[in-house]
C-alpha positions as CSV (number, residue, x, y, z in Angstrom):
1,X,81.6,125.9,92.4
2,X,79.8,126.6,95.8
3,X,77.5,123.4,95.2
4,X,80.7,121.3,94.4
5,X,82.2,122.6,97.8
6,X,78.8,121.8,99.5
7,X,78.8,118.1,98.6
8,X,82.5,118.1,99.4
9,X,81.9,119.4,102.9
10,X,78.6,117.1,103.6
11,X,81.0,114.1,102.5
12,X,83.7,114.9,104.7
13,X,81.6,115.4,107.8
14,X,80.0,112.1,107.2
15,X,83.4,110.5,107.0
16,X,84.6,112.2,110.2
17,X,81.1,111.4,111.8
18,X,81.4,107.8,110.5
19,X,84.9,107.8,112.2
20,X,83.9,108.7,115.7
21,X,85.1,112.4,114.9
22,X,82.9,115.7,115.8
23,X,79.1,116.4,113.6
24,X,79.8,119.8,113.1
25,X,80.4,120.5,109.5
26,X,83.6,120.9,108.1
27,X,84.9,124.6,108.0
28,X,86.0,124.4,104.7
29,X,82.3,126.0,103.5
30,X,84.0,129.2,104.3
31,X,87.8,128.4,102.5
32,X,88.7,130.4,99.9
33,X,87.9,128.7,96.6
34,X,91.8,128.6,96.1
35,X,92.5,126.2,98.9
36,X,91.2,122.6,98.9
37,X,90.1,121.2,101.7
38,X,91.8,118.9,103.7
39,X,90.6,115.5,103.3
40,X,93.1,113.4,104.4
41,X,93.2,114.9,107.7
42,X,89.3,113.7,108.4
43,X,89.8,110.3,106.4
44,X,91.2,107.2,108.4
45,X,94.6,105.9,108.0
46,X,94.5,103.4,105.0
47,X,96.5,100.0,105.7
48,X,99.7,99.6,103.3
49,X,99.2,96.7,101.7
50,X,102.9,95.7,101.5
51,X,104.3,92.6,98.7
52,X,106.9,90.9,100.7
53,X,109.5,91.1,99.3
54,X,110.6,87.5,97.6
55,X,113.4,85.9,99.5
56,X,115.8,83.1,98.7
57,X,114.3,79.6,99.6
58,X,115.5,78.2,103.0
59,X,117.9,75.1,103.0
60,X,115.9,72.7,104.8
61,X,116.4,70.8,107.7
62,X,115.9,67.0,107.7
63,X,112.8,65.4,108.4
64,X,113.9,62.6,110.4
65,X,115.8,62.5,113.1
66,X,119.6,61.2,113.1
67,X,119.4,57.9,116.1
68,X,121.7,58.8,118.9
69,X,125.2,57.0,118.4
70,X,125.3,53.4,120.1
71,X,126.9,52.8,123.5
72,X,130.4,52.4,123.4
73,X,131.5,49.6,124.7
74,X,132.9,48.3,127.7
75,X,134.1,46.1,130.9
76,X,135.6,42.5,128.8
77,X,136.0,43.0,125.1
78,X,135.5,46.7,123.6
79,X,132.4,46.9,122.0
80,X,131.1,49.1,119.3
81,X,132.6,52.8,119.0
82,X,130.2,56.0,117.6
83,X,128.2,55.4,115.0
84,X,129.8,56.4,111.6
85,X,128.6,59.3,110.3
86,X,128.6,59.8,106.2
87,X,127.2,62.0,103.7
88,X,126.2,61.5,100.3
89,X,124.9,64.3,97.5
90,X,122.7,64.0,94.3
91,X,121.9,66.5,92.3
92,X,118.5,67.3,90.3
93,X,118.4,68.9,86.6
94,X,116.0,68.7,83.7
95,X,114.2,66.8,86.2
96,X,116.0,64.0,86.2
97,X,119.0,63.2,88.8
98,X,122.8,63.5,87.2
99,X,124.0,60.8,89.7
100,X,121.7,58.1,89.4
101,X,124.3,55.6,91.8
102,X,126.1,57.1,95.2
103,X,127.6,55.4,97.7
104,X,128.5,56.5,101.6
105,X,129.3,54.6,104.9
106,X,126.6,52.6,106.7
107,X,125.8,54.3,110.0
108,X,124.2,58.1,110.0
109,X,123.6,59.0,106.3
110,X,123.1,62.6,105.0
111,X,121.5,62.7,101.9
112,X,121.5,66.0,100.5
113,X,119.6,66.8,97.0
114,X,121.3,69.7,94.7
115,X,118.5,71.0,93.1
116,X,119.3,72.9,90.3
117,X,116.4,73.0,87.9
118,X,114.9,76.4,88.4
119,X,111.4,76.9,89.9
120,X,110.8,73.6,90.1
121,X,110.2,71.9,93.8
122,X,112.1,68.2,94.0
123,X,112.6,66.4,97.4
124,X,114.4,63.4,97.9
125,X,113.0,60.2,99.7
126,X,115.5,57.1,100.5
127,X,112.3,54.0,100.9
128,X,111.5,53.3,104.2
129,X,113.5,56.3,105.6
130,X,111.6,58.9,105.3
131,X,111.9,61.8,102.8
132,X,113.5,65.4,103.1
133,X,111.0,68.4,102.8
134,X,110.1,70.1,99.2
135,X,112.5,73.1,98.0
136,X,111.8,75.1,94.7
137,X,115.1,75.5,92.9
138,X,117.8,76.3,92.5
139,X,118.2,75.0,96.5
140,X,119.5,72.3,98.7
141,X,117.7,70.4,101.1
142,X,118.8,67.0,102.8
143,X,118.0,63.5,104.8
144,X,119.3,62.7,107.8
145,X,118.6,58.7,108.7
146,X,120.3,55.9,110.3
147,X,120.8,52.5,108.3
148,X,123.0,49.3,107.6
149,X,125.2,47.9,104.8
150,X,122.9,47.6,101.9
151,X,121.5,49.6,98.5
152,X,118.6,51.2,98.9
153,X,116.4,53.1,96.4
154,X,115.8,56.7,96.6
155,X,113.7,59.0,94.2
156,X,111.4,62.5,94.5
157,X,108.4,61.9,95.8
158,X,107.0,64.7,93.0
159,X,108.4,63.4,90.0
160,X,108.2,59.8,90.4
161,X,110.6,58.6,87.5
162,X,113.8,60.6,89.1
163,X,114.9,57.4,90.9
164,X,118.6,56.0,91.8
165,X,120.3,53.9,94.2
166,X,122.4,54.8,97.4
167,X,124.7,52.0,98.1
168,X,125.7,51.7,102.1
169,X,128.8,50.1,102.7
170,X,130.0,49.2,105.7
């Protein structure tokens, strides 16, 4: 038992050496063979290496920029008002959209994706607008741009067959 203790003491005076503590040797050579020594009080603090904890995805916020509204008009005939602002929504499932056709007012257009297949990112991207960010489902994330009377394609830029049409009207 007394060589057991020996190596015991010679570690823990390395450790505490090692640590910036004292040389001397432990004083646990003379503890009663019923008491252990005290190691943790010579050993540095181990880190906690903590798993976040998982949280719920963020709805995103657009990509690009609504443009400000236009000048309203003024002095000899009126002129244009605010912009109109509209919204449209798809939603994603079995990777594929469920509303393949939506329609909203030309102006500013929210395009919010519905994401409902779970664990599994989509995004949704009007052409030549710009596209929303990436969210793992289930999740919403949306597109905020500025456009004219027209039908424009939109699809995820991950799976590349989800596609459909968003029809502006004016």
């Amino acid at each position: 038992m007394k060589p057991l203790l020996f190596s015991i003491t010679c570690v823990l005076a390395a450790l505490l050496v090692a640590c910036g503590g004292s040389s001397k040797p432990a004083a646990s050579a003379t503890t009663p063979a019923t008491q252990a020594p005290q190691a943790t009080a010579t050993q540095p603090p181990v880190a906690a290496s903590a798993t976040p904890a998982p949280t719920e995805a963020p709805t995103a916020a657009p990509t690009v920029a609504p443009t400000a509204p236009p000048p309203s008009g003024g002095g000899g005939g009126g002129g244009g008002g605010p912009a109109v602002s509209s919204q449209a929504t798809v939603a994603a499932q079995t990777l594929d959209f469920v509303n393949k056709s939506v329609t909203a007012r030309a102006g500013n257009v929210t395009l919010t994706l519905q994401n409902k297949d779970v664990l599994v990112a989509h995004n949704v991207m009007v052409t030549g607008f710009g596209t929303s960010p990436d969210c793992t489902g289930p999740c919403e994330t949306s597109l905020t741009f500025s456009a004219g009377p027209g039908s424009y394609r939109f699809s995820c830029t991950i799976h590349p067959d989800m596609v459909g049409t968003l029809t502006l009207v004016p």
